[in-house]
C-alpha positions in Angstrom: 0.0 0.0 0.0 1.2 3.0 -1.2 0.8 6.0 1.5 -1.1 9.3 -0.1 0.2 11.4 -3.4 2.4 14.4 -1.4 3.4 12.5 1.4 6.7 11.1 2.0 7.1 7.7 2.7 6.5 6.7 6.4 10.0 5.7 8.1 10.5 2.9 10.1 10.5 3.8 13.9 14.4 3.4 15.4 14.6 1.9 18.8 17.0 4.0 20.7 19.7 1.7 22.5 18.6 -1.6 21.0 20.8 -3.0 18.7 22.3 -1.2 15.7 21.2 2.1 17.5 23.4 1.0 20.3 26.7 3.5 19.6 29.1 2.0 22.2 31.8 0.1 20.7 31.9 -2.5 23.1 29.5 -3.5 25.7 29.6 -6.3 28.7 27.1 -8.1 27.8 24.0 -10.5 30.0 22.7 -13.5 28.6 19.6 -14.9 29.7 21.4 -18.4 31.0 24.2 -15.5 32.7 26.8 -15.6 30.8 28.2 -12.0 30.8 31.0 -11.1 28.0 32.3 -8.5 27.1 32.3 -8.6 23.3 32.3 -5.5 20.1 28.7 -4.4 20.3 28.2 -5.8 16.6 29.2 -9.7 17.8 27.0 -9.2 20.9 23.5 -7.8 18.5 24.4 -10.9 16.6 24.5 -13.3 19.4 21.6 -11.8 20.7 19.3 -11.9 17.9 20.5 -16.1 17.2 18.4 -16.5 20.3 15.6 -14.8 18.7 15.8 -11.6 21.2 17.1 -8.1 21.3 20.3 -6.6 22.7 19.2 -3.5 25.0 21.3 -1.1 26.5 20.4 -1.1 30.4 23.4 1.1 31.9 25.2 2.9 29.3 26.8 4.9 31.8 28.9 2.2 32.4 32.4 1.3 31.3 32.0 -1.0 29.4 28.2 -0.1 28.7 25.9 -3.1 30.2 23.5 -4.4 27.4 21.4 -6.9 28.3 20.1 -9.8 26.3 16.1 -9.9 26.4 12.6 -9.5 24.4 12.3 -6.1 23.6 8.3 -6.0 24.3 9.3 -7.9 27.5 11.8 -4.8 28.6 9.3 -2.4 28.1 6.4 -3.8 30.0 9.0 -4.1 33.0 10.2 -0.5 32.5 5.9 0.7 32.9 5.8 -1.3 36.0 8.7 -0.3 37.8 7.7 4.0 36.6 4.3 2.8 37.7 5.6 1.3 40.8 7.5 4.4 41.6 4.6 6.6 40.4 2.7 5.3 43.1 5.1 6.0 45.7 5.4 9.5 45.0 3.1 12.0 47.4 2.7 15.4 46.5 3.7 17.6 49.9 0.4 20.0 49.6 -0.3 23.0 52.0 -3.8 23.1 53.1 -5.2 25.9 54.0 -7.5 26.8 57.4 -9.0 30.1 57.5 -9.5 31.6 61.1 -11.0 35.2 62.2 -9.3 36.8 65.5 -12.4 36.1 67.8 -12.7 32.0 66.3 -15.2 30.1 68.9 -14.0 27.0 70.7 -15.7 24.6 68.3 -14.9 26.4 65.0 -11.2 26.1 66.5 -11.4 22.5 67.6 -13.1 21.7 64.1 -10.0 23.0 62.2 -7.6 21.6 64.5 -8.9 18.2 64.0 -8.7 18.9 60.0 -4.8 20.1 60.9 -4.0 16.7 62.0 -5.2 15.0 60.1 -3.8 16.7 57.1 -0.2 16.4 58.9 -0.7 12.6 59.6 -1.0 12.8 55.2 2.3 14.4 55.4 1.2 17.8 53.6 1.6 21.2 55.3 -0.7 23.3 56.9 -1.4 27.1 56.2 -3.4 28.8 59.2 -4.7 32.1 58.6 -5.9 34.8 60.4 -8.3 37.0 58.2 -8.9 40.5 59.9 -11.7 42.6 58.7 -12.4 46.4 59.2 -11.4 47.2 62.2 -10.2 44.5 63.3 -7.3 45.1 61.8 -6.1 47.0 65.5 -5.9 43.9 67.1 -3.7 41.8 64.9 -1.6 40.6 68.3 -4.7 38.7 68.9 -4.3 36.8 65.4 -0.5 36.0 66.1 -1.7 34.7 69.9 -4.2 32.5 68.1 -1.5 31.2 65.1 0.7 30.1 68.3 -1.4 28.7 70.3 -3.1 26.7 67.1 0.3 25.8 66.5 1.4 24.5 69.8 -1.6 22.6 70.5 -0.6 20.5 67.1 2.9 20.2 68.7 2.7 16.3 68.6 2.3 16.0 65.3 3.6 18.9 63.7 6.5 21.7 64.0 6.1 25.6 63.2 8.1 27.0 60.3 9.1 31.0 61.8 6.5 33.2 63.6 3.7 34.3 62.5 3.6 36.6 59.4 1.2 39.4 59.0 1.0 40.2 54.9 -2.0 43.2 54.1 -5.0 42.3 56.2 -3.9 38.5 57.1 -1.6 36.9 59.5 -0.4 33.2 58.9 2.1 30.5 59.8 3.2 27.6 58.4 2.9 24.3 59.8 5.0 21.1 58.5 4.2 17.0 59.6 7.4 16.3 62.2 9.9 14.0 61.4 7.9 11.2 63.3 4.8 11.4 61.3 6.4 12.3 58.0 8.0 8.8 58.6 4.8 7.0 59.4 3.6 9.2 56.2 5.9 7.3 54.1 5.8 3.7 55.4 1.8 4.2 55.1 2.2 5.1 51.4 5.0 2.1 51.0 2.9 -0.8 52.8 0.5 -2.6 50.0 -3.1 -2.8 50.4 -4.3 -6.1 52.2 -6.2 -8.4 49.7 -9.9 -8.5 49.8 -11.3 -12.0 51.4 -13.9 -13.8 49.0 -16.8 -12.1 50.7 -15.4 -9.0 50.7 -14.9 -9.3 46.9 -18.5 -11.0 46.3 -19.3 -7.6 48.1 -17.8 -5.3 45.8 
C-alpha cells in the first residue's frame, strides 16, 4: 500500500539503545542463562538476535556499557511497572489551608484543629490564617496569639516553620508533619493494600 500522493514515505520507527542504535563500541554483555562477556557491540547484536531476542542497553553509563540480552516487548512492559511502581510511591507535599477570624469560637477552632492533624498525619503542610476585617485590623496581636497557640496545640504531630507573618489584612504561619509522622507518612504510602477476602470481593 502505497501511502497518499504528497506524502513522504513513512519511516520505520528506530529503537534507541537496542541493537544497531546501540553506539558503544563495546558492551559487557548479559545473557539470559548469565553468561556476561564482554564482546564488540556488533558480535553481541548478533549473538543476541541467534536466540531470537534483542540486545538493549540497560546502563550505558557504564564502562564497558551493560547491554542486556532480552525480548524487547518484555523490557518495556518491566520498564511501565517499575515508573508505575515508583509513580505510586510518589506523594505530593500540599499546603492546606485553614481560615481563622481573630475572635474564632472554641468549636470552629477544635473543628479546624482536628482537620490540621489529620492533614499532617498525610504528610502535607498546613497554612493557618488569620483573616482581619475592618477594624479588626487594630488587634492583629490577637491573630499571632491565636496562630501560636493553634500551633502548639498541634505540637505532637507537627512543627512551626518561623512566627507568624502578617502580609495586608492576614496573618499566617506555616505548619510542617514532624519527622515522626512524615516517617509513618511514608511507610503508610510504602505498605500494600491487604487483599480483599472472598466475601469482601463477592461484596464489591
Amino acid at each position: 500500500m502505497y501511502p497518499p500522493r504528497g506524502y513522504p514515505p513513512r519511516r520505520p520507527r528506530i529503537r534507541e539503545n537496542v541493537n544497531e542504535a546501540i553506539r558503544a563500541r563495546e558492551v559487557r554483555a548479559v545473557f539470559p542463562d548469565g553468561t556476561v562477556e564482554v564482546l564488540p557491540t556488533h558480535a553481541a547484536v548478533r549473538k543476541a538476535q541467534d536466540l531470537g531476542l534483542d540486545l538493549i542497553l540497560v546502563s550505558p553509563t557504564a564502562d564497558p556499557p551493560v547491554a542486556k540480552a532480552m525480548d524487547y516487548g518484555q523490557w518495556q512492559y518491566e520498564q511501565k511497572k517499575r515508573q508505575h511502581e515508583a509513580k505510586k510511591k510518589q506523594h505530593v507535599i500540599q499546603v492546606k489551608e485553614l481560615k481563622f477570624r481573630p475572635n474564632t469560637d472554641d468549636h470552629d477552632y477544635e473543628f479546624k484543629k482536628n482537620h490540621a492533624i489529620r492533614f499532617l498525619q498525610e504528610g502535607n503542610r498546613v497554612k493557618a490564617v488569620v483573616q482581619f476585617r475592618g477594624r479588626e485590623i487594630a488587634h492583629v496581636d490577637l491573630g499571632k496569639k491565636l496562630l501560636l497557640r493553634f500551633a502548639g496545640d498541634l505540637a505532637g504531630v507537627g512543627q512551626i516553620d518561623g512566627q507568624p507573618k502578617l502580609e495586608g489584612r492576614n496573618a499566617h504561619v506555616i505548619i510542617s508533619p514532624s519527622k515522626t509522622v512524615k516517617e509513618k507518612a511514608e511507610k503508610a504510602r510504602e505498605k500494600p493494600a491487604p487483599a480483599q477476602t472472598p466475601v469482601a470481593q463477592a461484596q464489591s
